[in-house]
C-alpha positions, -999 to +999 in steps of 0.1 A: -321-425-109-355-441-111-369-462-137-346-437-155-348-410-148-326-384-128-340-369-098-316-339-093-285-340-067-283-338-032-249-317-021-239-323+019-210-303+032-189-318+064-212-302+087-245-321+072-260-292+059-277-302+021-293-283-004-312-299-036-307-292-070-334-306-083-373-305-092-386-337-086-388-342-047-410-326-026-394-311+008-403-342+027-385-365+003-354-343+001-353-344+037-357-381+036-330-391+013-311-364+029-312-379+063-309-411+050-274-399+031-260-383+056-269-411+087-255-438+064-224-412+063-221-408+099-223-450+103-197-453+082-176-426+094-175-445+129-171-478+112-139-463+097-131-445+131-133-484+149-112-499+126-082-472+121-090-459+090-093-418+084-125-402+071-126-369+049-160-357+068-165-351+102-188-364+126 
């Protein structure tokens, strides 16, 4: 949400693919928050990896 108001969803499978459901963003901004979603994903997934713990998602 900004100031409010919901921007649609942003659905990633294990395999990083996405699709929007949404209206508000153009292609460059869903690719952007996309990216950003599924980096910060893959950074955690090897934090998790480092430390012992199990992830759901694949890297």
């Amino acid at each position: 949400m900004v100031h409010g108001t919901a921007l649609g969803q942003i659905l990633v499978d294990e395999q990083d693919n996405w699709i929007y459901d949404g209206s508000l963003l153009d292609i460059d901004e869903q690719e952007e928050v996309a990216g950003k979603i599924t980096g910060y994903q893959k950074e955690m997934n090897e934090l998790r990896r480092t430390i012992g713990i199990k992830t759901r998602w694949k890297n």
